[in-house]
Each structure stands twice: as C-alpha cells, then as structure tokens.
Backbone as a ProteinNet text record, in pm:
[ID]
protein_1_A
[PRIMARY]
XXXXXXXXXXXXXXXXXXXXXXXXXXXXXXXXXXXXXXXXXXXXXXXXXXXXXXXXXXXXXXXXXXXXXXXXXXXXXXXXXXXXXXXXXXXXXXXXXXX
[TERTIARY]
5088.2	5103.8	5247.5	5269	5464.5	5465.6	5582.6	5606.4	5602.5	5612.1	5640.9	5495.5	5363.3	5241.3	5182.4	5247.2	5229.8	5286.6	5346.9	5413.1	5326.7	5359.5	5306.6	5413.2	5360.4	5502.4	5662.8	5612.2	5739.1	5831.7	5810	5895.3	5820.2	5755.8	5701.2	5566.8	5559.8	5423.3	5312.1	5201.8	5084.9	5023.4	4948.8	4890.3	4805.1	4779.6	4589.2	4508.7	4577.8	4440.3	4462.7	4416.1	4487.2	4466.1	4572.8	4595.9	4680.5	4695.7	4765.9	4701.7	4763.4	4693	4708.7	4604.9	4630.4	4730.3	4762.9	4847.2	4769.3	4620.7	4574.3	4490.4	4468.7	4410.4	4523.3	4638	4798.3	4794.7	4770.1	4779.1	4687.2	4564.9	4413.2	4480.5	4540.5	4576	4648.7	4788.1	4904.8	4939.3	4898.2	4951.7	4912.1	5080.7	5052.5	4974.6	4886.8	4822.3	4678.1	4600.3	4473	4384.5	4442.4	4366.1	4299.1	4420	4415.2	4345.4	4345.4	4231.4	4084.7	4077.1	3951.5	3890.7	3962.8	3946.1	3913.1	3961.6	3955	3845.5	3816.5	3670.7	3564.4	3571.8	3489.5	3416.4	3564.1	3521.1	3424	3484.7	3442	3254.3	3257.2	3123.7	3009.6	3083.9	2969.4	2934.8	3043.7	2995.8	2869.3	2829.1	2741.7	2649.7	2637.1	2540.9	2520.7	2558.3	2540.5	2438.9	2390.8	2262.9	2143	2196.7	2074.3	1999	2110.8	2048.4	1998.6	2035.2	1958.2	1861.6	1816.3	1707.8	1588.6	1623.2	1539.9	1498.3	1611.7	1583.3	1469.2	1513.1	1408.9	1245.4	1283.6	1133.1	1051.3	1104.1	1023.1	995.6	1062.6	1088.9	965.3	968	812.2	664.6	708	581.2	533.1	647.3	614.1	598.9	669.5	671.3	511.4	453.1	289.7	191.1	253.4	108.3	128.9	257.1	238.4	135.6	187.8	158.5	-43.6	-96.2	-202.4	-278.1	-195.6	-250.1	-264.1	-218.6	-288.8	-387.9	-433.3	-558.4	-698.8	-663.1	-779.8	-771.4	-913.4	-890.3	-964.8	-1020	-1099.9	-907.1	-844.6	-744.1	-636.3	-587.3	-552.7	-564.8	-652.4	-746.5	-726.9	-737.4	-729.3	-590.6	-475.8	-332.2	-298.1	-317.4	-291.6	-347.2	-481.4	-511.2	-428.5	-467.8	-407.1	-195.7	-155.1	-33.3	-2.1	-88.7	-100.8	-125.4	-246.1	-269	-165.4	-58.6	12.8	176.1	163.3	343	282.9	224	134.9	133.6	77.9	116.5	251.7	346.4	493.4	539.4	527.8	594.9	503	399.7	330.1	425.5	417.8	489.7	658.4	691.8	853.5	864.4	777.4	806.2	717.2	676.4	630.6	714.6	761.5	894.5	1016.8
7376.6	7391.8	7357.4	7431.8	7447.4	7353.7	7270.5	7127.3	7266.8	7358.4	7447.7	7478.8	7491.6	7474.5	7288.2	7225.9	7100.4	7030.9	7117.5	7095.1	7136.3	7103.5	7167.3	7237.1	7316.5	7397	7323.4	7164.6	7114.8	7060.3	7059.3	7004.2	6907.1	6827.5	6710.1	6746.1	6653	6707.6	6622.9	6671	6663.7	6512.9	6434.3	6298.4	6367	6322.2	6352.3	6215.7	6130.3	5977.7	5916.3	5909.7	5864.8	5653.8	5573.6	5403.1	5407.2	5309.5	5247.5	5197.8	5263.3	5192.8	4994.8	4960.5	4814.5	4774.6	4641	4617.2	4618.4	4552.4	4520	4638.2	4757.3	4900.5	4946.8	4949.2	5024	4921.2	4837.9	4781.2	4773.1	4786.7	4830.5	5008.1	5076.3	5233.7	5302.5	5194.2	5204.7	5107.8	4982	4860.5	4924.4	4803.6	4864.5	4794.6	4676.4	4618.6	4577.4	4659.1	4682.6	4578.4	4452.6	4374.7	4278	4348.4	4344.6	4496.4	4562	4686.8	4639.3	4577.6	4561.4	4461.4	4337.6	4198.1	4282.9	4375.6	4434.2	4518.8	4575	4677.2	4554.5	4458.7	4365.8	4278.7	4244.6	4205.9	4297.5	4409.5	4511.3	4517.6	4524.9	4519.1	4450.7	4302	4206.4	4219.3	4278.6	4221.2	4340.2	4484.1	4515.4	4473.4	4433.5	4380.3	4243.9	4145.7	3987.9	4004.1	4072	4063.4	4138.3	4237	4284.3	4144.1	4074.2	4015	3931	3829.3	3727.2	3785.5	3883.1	3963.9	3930.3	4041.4	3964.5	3865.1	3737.8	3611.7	3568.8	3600.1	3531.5	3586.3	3721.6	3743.2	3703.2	3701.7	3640.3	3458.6	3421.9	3276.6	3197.3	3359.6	3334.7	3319.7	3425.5	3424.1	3301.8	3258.1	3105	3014.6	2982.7	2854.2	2881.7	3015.1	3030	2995.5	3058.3	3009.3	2832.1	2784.8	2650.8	2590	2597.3	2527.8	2556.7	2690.6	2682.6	2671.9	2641.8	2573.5	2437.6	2321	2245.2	2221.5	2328.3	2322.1	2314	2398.5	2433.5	2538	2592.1	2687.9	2848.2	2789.2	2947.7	2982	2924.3	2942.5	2933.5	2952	3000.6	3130	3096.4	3274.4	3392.7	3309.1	3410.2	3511.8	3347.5	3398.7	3509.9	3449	3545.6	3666.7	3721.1	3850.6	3886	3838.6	3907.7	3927.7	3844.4	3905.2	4010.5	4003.6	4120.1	4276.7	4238.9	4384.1	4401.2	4322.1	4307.4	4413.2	4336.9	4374.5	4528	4511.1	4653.1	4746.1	4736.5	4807.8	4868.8	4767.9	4786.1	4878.2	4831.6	4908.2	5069.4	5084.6	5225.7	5285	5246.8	5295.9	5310.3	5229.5	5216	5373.2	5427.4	5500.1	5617.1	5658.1	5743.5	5850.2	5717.2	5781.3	5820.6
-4158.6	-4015.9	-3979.2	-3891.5	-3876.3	-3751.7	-3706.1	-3588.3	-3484.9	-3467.8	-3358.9	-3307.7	-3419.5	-3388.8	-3312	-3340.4	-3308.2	-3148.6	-3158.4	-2987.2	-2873.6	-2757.3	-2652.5	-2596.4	-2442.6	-2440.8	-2363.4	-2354.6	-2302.2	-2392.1	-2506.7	-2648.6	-2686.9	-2662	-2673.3	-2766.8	-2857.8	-2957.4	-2846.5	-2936.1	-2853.7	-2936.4	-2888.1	-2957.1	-3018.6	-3112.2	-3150.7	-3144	-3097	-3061	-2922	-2862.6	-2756.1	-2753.8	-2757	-2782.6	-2893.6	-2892.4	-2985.7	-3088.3	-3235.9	-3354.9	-3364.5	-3408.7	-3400.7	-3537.8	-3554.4	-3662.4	-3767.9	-3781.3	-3892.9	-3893.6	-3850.3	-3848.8	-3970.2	-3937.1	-4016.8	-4106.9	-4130.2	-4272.3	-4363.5	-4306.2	-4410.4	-4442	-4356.2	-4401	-4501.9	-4437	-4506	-4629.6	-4623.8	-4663.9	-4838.1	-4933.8	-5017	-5127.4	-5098.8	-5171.8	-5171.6	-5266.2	-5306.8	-5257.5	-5279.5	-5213.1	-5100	-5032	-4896.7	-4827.4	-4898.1	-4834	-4892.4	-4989.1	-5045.2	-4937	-4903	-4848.2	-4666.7	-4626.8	-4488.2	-4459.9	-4551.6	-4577.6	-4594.8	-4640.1	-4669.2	-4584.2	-4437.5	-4285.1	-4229.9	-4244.4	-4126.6	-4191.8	-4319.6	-4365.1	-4311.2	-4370.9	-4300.7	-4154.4	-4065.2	-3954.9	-3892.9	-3994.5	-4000.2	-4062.7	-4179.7	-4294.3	-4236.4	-4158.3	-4134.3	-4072.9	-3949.3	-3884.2	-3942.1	-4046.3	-4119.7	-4193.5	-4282.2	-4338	-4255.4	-4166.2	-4060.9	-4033	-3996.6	-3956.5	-4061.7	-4150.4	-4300	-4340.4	-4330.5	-4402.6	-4279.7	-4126.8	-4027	-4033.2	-4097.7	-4072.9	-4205.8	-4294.3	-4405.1	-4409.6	-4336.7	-4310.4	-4212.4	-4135.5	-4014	-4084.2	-4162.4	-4217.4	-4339.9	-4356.8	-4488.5	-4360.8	-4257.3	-4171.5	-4131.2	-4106.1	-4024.9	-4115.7	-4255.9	-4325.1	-4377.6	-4355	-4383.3	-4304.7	-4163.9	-4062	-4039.8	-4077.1	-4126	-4220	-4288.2	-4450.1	-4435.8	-4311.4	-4285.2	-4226.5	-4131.6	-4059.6	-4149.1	-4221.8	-4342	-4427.2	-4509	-4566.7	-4467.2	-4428.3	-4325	-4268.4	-4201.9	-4130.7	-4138.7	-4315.4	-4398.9	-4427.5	-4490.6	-4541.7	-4405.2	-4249.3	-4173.9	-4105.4	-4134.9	-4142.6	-4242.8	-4341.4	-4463.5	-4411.4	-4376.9	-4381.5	-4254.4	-4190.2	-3994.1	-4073.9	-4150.9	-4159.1	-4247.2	-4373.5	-4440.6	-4386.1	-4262.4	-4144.8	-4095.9	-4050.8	-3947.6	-3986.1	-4148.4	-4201.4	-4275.3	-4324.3	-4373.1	-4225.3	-4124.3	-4027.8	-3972.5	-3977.1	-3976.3	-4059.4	-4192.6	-4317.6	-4264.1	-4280.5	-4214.7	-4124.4	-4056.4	-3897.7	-3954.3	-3996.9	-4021.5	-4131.6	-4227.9	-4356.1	-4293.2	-4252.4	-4116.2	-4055	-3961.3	-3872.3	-3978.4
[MASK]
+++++++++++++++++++++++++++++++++++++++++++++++++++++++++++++++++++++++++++++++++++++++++++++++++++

C-alpha cells in the first residue's frame, strides 16, 4: 500500500486507533526482551484467570464446609446433604453441557 493511499485529501494521514498507545502497551509490543513480554502476557492473564479460579476454589469449598457442618448433626443429615448436593451439582453440570 503506497503513503498516497494512506492520506486523506488534506496531506495529513488518517489514524487507524483513535488515543494514545499507553507506555507499558509499546513495550509488551515493541520491547526487545522476551521476558518482559512473557512477564506482561502473564498480568494481563491472571487478571482473567484470578476470578475463575476463586470461583472454583469457593464453590467446592461450600460444599466440604456443608457437609462438615452436617456431619455433626448426624448420619440421616448427612446422608441427606450428600444426596440434595449430588441432585443439585449434577443438575448444574446438565444445564451448563446442554447449553
């Protein structure tokens, strides 16, 4: 593509982003050391992957803190946690692999 395609018709080229790149955007891009792109991809990661996992660890965490807490009552109410959560996450997983 020729700068004469890149212009508009007042001389002035045209943006293609409109802001300003940030500093640490141009240095995960440009920068010339591997491990500082590795270490920057790595932020941006977690801060998707951090609440997946909290998510996870909380919901499996519910379900050990419920059947503790009725594993002292007895065994009928025990036996009844256990099933009602087995219906419960079994229902989920259904519905979740479904859709």
């Amino acid at each position: 593509m020729r700068e004469e395609d890149q212009e508009d018709g007042s001389g002035s080229r045209v943006a293609l982003l409109n802001g300003d790149v940030r500093k640490e955007e141009w240095e995960v891009a440009y920068g010339s050391k591997l491990g500082r792109k590795v270490w920057a991809e790595s932020k941006m990661l977690w801060v998707i992957v951090g609440p997946a996992i909290f998510g996870r660890i909380a919901t499996y965490s519910m379900n050990v803190i419920t059947q503790a807490f009725a594993g002292h009552l007895g065994d009928l109410e025990l036996a009844s946690v256990s099933f009602a959560n087995t219906v419960v996450v079994g229902f989920n997983y259904g519905l979740m692999f479904w859709l």
